[in-house]
N, C-alpha and C positions, 0 to 999 in steps of 0.2 A: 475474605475470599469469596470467591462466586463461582458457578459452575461454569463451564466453558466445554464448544465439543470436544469428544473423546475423538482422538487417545493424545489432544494436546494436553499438559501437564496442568494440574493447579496453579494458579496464581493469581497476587495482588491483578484489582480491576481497579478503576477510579473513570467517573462521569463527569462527560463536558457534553452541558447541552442537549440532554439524551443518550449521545454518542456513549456509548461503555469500551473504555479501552484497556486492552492488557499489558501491567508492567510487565516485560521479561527482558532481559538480555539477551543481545544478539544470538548467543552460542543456544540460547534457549528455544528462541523463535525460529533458527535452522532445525534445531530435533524435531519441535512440533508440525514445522511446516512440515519436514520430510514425511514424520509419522501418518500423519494424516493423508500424505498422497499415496504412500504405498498400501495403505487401509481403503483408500475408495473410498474417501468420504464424500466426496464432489460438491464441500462446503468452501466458502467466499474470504479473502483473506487480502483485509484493504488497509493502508499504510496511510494514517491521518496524520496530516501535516498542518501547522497552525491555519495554513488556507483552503485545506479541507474543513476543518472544526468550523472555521468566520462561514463558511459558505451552510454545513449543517444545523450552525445558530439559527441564521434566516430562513430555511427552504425545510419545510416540513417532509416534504416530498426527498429532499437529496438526504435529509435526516433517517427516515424510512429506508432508504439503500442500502446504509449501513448497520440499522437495526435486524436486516431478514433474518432468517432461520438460519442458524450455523453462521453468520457473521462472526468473525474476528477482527479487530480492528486493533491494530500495533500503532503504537506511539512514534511518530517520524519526526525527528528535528529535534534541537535542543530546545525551544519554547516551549513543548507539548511536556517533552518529559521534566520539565522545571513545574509545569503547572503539574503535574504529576507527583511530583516530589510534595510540594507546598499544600495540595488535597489531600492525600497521604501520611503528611508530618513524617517522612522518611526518605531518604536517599531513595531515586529512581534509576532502575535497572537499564534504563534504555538512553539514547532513542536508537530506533531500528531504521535504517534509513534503506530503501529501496533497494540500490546500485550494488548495497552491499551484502544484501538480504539476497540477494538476485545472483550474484558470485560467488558467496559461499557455498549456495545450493547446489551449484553448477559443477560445485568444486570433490560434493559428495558422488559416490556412484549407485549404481542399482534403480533411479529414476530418468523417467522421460520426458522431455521437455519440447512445449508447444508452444511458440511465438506470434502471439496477436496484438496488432499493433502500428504503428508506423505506416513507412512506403515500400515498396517492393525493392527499392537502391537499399535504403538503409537498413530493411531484414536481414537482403543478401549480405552485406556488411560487417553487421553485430552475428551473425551466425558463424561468419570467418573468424571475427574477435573471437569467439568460444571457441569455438575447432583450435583456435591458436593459444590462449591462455590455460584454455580446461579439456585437453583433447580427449578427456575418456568420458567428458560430458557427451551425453545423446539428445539431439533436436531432434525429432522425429517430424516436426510438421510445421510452417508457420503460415500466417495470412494477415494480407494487409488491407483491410477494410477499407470501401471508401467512402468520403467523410461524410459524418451527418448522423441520424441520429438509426440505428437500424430498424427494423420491421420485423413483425412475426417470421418471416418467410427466413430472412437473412439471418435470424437468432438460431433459427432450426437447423440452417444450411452451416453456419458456424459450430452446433453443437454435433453435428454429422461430420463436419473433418476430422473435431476434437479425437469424438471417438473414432474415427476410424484410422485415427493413426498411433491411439495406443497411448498417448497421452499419459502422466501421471500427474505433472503439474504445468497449468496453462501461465503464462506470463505477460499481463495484459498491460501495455504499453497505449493507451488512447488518451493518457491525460485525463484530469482532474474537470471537471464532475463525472464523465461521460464513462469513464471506465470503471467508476464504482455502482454505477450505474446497470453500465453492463454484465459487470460482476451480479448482483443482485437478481438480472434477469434469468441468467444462465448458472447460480448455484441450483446442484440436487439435479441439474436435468442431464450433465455428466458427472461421470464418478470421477472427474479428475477436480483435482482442487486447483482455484483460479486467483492469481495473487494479483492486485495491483500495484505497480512500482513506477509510474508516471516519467518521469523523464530520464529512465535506467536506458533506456533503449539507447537515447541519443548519447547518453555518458559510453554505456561499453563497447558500441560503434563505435568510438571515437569522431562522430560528429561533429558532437561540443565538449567540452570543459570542464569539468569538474572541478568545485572550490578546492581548491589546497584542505587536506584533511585536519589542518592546525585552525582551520574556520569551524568544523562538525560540530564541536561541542559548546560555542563562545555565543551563541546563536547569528550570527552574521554572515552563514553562509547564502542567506539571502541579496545583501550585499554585494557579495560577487558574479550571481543570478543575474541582477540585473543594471549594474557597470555590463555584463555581454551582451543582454538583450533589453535595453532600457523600452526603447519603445513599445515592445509586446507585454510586459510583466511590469513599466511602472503602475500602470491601476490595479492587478494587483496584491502589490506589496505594499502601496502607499493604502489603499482601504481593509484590502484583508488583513493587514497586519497589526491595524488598528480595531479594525472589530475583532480578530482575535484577542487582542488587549483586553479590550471592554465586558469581552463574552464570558473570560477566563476570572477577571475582578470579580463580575454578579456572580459567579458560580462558585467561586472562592467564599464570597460572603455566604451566599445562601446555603451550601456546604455547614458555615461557620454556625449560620443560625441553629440549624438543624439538631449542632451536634448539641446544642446548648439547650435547644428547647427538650432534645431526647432526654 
């Protein structure tokens, strides 16, 4: 067991590569995420997917993002939570995948939801999709940054909508590295808590696609990723998913050492 912020609940953690991630089950990481938004914790709440972990192996720096103060890091995809299981020697609770972390919440009432992210089409969009699937969900705010990487001024001017629109939990749509990133910079300077869910946006827009749910757990739904967008995502599934391989072996073993040498 290991400590985690309050008032999310105890549980199993297991390390890849620095990263410390939390086993829980879905229905788990909905309480916690909730609990903590209605407490004003304004702590960072990032969703590691085997090509989050391959990028955190290599980049000390994108490793640190996800270590800050009050970091949470949830286990995304079925390769994350297998290595999970295999570090652990126990059945893994998860994975918690974004799209779905993102609509159940939406699904609860008594929070407020801030959308950052995307394009100004596709906000407008995925905000109708809410209004239409979760209509007693409340958006109170969203913004669509433009691209790049932002500056003191833009971080302030984004932590000034956050709060002044009441915010309880932010939903950070900027994609993988940049938005855990941004998470990192902007935990603790609002009281709302800031979840990264990478490509939820374009899923509950109805933009793009989503794997058929009979892919979630087989690990393959990478597969279907990129059969729709080969060109932008072949490098990387074909490198990331290989250093995730590699990164998950060493740490398996060194794990194993450890437990032998203790």
């Amino acid at each position: 067991m290991s400590s985690i912020p309050a008032p999310w609940p105890p549980a199993d953690t297991v390390v890849f590569a620095g990263v410390r991630l939390l086993d829980v089950a879905m229905s788990e990481a909905v309480d916690g995420l909730l609990a903590a938004a209605l407490a004003g914790t304004g702590h960072g709440v990032h969703l590691c997917n085997a090509y989050t972990l391959s990028l955190a192996a290599d980049d000390i720096g994108y490793r640190a993002a996800l270590s800050h103060a009050g970091a949470v890091n949830l286990a995304d995809g079925a390769p994350v939570a297998w290595f999970s299981a295999l570090a652990r020697r126990q059945r893994s609770c998860g994975p918690v995948r974004g799209p779905d972390l993102m609509q159940a919440a939406l699904a609860r009432t008594g929070v407020r939801h801030f959308l950052l992210g995307g394009t100004a089409e596709l906000l407008a969009d995925l905000e109708r999709a809410i209004k239409n699937d979760t209509p007693d969900a409340v958006v109170c705010g969203r913004l669509a940054p433009p691209f790049g990487e932002p500056g003191p001024d833009e971080l302030a001017e984004w932590c000034a909508a956050i709060d002044a629109s009441g915010a309880d939990l932010v939903w950070v749509g900027l994609g993988t590295p940049r938005q855990d990133q941004v998470i990192a910079a902007l935990a603790g300077r609002t009281r709302a808590v800031l979840v990264g869910v990478g490509a939820a946006f374009d899923f509950l827009s109805g933009h793009k696609t989503q794997a058929p749910r009979i892919l979630h757990r087989t690990g393959l739904e990478w597969v279907w990723r990129l059969c729709s967008e080969p060109r932008r995502l072949w490098g990387r599934y074909l490198f990331g998913n290989t250093r995730f391989l590699v990164a998950a072996l060493g740490e398996l073993r060194r794990q194993r050492r450890s437990a032998l040498i203790g």
